[in-house]
C-alpha positions as CSV (number, residue, x, y, z in Angstrom):
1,X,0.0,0.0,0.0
2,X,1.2,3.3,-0.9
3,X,2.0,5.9,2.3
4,X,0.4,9.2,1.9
5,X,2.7,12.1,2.6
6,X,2.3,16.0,3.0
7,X,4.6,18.9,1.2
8,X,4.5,22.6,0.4
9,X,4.0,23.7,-2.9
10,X,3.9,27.1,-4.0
11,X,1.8,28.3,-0.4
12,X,-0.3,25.4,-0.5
13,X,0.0,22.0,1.6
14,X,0.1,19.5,-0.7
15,X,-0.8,15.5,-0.5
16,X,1.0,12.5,-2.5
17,X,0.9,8.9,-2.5
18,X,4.2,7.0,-2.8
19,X,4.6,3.3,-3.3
20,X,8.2,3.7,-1.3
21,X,10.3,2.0,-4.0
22,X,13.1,4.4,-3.8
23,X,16.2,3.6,-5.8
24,X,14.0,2.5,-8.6
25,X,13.3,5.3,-12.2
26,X,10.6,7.8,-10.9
27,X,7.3,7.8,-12.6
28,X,4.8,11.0,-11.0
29,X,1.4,10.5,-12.2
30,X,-1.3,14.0,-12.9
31,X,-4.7,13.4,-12.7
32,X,-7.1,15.6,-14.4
33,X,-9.4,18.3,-13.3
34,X,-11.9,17.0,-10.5
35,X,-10.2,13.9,-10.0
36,X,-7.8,13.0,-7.1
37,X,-4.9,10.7,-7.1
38,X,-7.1,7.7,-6.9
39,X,-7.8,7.9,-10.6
40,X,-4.1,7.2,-11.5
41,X,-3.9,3.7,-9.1
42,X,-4.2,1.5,-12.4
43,X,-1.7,2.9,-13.3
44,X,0.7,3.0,-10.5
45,X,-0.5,-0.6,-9.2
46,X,1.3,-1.9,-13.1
47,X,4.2,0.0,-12.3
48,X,5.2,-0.8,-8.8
49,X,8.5,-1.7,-10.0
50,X,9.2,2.3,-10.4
51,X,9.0,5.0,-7.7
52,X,5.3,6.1,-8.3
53,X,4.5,9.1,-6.8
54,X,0.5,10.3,-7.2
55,X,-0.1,13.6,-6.2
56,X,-3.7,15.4,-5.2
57,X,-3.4,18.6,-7.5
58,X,-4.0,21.4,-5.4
59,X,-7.7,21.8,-4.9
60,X,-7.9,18.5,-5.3
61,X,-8.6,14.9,-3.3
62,X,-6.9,15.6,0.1
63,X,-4.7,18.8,-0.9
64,X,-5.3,22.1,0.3
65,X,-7.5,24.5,-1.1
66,X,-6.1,27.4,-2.6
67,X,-7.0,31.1,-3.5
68,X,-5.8,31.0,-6.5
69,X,-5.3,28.6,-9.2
70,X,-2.8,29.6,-12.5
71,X,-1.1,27.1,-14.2
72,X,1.7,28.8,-12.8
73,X,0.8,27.8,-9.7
74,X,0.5,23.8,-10.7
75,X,3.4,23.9,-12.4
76,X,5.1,25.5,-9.3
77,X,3.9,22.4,-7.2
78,X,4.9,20.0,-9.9
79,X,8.6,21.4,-9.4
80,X,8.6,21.8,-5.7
81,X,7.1,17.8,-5.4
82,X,10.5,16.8,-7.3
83,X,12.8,18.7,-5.2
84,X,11.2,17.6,-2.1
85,X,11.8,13.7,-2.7
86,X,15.2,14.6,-4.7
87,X,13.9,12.9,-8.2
88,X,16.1,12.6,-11.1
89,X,15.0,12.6,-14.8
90,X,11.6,11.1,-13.6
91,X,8.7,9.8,-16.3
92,X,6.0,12.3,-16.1
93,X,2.5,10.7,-17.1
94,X,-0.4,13.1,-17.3
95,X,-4.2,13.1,-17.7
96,X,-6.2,16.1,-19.0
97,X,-5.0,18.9,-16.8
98,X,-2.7,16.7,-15.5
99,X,-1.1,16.1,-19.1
100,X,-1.5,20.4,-19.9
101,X,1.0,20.3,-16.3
102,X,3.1,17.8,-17.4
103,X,4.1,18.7,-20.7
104,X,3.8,22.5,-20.2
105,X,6.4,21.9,-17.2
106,X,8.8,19.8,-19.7
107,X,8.8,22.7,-22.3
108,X,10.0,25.0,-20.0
109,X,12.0,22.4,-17.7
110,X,13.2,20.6,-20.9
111,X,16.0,19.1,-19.0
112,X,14.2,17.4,-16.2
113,X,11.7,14.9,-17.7
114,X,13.3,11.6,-19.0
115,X,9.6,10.6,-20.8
116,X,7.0,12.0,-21.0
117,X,2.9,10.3,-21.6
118,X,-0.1,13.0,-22.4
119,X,-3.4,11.0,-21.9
120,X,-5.4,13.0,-24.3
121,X,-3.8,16.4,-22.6
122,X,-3.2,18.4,-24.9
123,X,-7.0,19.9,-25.0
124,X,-9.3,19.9,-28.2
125,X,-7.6,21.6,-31.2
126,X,-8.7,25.0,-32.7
127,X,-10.1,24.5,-36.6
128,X,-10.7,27.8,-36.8
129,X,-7.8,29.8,-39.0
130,X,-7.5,32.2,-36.6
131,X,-8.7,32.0,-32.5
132,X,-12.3,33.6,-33.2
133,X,-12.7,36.5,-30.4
134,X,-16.6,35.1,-29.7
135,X,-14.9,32.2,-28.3
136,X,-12.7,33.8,-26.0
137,X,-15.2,36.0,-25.2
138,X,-17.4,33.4,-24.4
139,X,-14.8,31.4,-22.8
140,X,-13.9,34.4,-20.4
141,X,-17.8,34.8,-19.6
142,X,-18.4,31.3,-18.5
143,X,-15.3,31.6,-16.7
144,X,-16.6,34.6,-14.6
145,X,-20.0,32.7,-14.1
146,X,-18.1,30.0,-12.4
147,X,-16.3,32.5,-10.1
148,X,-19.2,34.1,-9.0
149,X,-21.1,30.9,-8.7
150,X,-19.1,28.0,-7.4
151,X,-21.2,26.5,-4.9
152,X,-23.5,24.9,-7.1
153,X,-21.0,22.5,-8.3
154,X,-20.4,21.0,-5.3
155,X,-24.0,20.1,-4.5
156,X,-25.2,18.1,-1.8
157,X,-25.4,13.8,-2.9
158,X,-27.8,11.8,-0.8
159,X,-24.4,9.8,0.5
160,X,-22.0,7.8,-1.2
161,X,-23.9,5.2,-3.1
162,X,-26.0,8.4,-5.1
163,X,-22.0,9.6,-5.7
164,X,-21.0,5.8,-7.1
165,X,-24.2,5.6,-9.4
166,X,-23.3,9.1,-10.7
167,X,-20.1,8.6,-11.2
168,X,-20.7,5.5,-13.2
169,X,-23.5,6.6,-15.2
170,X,-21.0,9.2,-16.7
171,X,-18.4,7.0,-16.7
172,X,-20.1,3.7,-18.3
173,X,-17.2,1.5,-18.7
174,X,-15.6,2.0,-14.8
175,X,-16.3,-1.2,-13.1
176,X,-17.9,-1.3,-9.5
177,X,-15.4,-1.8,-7.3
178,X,-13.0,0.4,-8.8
179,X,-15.5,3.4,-9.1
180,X,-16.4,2.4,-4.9
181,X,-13.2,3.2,-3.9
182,X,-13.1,6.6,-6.2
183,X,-16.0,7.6,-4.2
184,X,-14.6,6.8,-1.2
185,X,-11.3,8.9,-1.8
186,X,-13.4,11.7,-3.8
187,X,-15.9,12.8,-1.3
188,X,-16.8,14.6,1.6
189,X,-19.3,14.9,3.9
190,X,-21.2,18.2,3.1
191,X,-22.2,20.9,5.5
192,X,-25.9,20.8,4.6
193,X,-25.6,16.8,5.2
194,X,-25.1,14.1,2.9
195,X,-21.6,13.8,0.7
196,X,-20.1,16.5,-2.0
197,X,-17.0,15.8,-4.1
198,X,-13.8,17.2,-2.5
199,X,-12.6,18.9,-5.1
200,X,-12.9,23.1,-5.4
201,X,-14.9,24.5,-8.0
202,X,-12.6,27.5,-8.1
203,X,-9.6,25.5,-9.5
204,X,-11.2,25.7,-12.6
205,X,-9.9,28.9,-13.2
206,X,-6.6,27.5,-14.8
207,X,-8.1,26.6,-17.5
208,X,-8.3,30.9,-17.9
209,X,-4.8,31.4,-16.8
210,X,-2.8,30.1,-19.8
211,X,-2.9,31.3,-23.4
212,X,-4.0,27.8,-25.2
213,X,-4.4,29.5,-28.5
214,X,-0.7,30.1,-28.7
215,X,0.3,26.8,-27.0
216,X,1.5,25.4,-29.8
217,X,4.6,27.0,-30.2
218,X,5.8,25.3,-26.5
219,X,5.3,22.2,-28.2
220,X,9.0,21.8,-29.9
221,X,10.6,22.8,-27.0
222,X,10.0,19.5,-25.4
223,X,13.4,17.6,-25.5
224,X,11.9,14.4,-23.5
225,X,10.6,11.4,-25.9
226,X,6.3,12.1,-25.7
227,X,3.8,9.1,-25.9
228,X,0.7,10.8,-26.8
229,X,-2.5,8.4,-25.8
230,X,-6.2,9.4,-27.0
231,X,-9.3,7.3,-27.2
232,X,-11.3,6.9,-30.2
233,X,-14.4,8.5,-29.0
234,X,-12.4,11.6,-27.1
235,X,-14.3,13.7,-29.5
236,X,-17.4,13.4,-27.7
237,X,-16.5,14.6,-24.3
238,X,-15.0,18.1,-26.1
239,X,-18.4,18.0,-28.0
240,X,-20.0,18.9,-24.9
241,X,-18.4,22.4,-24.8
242,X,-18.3,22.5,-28.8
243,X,-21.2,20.5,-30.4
244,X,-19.5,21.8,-33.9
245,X,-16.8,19.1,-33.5
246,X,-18.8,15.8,-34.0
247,X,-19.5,17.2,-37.9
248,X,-16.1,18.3,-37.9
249,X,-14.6,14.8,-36.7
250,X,-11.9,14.2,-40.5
251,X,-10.9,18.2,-39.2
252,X,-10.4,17.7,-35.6
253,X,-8.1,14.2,-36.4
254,X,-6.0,16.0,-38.9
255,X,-5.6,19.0,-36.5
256,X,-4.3,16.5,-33.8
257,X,-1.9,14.7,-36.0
258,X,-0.6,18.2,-36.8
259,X,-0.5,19.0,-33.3
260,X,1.1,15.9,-32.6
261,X,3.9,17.0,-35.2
262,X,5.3,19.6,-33.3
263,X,6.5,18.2,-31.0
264,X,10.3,16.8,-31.8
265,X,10.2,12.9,-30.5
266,X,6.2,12.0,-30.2
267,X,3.9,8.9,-31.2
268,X,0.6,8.3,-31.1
269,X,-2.0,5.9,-29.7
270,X,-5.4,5.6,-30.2
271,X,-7.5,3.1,-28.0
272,X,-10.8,1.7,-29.3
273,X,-13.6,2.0,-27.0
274,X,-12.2,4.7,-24.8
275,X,-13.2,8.3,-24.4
276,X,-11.7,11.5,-22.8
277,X,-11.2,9.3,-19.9
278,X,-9.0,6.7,-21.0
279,X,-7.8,5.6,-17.7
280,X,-11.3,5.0,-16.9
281,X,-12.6,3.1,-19.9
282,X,-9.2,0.8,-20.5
283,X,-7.1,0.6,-18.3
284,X,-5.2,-2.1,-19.1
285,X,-4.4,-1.3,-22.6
286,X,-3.0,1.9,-21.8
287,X,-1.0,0.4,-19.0
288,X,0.3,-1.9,-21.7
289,X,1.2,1.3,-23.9
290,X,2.7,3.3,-20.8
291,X,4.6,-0.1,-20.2
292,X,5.9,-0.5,-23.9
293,X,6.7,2.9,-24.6
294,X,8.6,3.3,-21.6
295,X,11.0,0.4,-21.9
296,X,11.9,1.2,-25.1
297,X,15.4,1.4,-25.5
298,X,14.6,4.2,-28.6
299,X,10.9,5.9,-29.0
């Protein structure tokens, strides 16, 4: 069992599990935005012959909650979790947000990752020629509206069992006792009574604090060998926010293989029957990826 362990990040108390296997290569696994560590134990439960480290992002699972939420700020933690267990060259494996950390940290700490796996986190691409200003503007708008109004996404749940069937019904393909034990790590009894989901609504706010219209040009400073994983019906959870894309689908692949491009050492993986939530869906073929790509001698 892993031991969970506290450290500062960047004026926030901080929470990471670590499977204690210390001499071995370090892998640290990034979950994505209202997750918690938990989401990532497929993944560190295959690799137990590395150093896994899974932190709770800030705002997240049993980490502190913060004022303020910048993608400088995760990237700030990501760096101070390193230095505080002395890791060298470690294999950064990221999911969503976790992924936008992870490789936005190797572009501009090119020297620290040794490898480097994006589980569809690079965000949906932009078909437009240019970034329309509509969007941003209705980007920055929604982004407001959350700030104003977080407390309704953190709603009162019955107890636990209403969180389980939730969180299965939106994640189909999670089994039972995998998505018990999320629960049980994800939630929190709420003031009102009844169970809410730990994470803060306000870290959502990153997602405003980084220019992803010019993010592209980051891309080919990443020096580490990328593995970039997606699943073949990622398009539909981005189709949520932009119902444009599932007409657009031949546009939005071709945009990702460019994407994909820039960066100087990268390959791609798409699983069948996975969405945005690869880690959820399958699991074990994306362990068997991670495992393949990671112990090869030349990516």
């Amino acid at each position: 069992m892993p031991t969970r362990y506290n450290y500062s990040g960047a004026g926030c108390r901080l929470s990471v599990l670590d499977n204690g296997n210390v001499g071995a290569p370090a892998m640290v696994l990034l979950h994505g935005m209202r997750d918690h560590a938990g989401a990532m134990s497929r993944i560190a439960d295959e690799f137990s012959d590395y150093r896994v480290l899974v932190p709770d992002l800030r705002g997240h699972g049993h980490s502190e909650h913060s004022a303020t939420y910048t993608m400088m700020h995760f990237i700030a933690d990501l760096r101070a979790l390193l230095a505080h267990f002395q890791l060298d060259r470690p294999i950064l494996v990221g999911h969503s947000l976790g992924g936008h950390i992870s490789w936005i940290f190797s572009a501009t700490h090119p020297e620290v990752p040794s490898r480097l796996v994006l589980i569809d986190g690079l965000g949906p691409p932009n078909l437009a020629k240019s970034f329309p200003a509509t969007l941003l503007q209705q980007n920055w708008r929604s982004h407001v509206d959350g700030l104003l109004d977080p407390v309704s996404q953190r709603r009162a749940m019955a107890n636990s069992s209403e969180a389980q069937r939730r969180l299965m019904q939106n994640n189909p393909r999670l089994d039972a006792d995998w998505a018990q034990a999320l629960v049980a790590e994800g939630v929190e009894p709420h003031p009102d009574g009844g169970v809410r989901w730990r994470w803060d609504p306000f870290a959502q706010m990153v997602f405003s604090t980084f220019p992803g219209q010019v993010a592209e040009t980051l891309f080919p400073l990443v020096e580490a060998p990328v593995q970039i994983v997606t699943g073949d019906q990622g398009i539909e959870y981005w189709a949520r926010q932009r119902p444009d894309l599932l007409e657009r689908k031949a546009d939005f692949d071709a945009a990702n293989e460019r994407r994909f491009a820039l960066f100087r050492n990268a390959r791609h993986a798409e699983i069948a029957g996975a969405g945005h939530m690869v880690n959820y869906d399958q699991p074990d073929e994306l362990n068997r990826i991670i495992r393949r790509f990671v112990e090869d001698p030349d990516p």
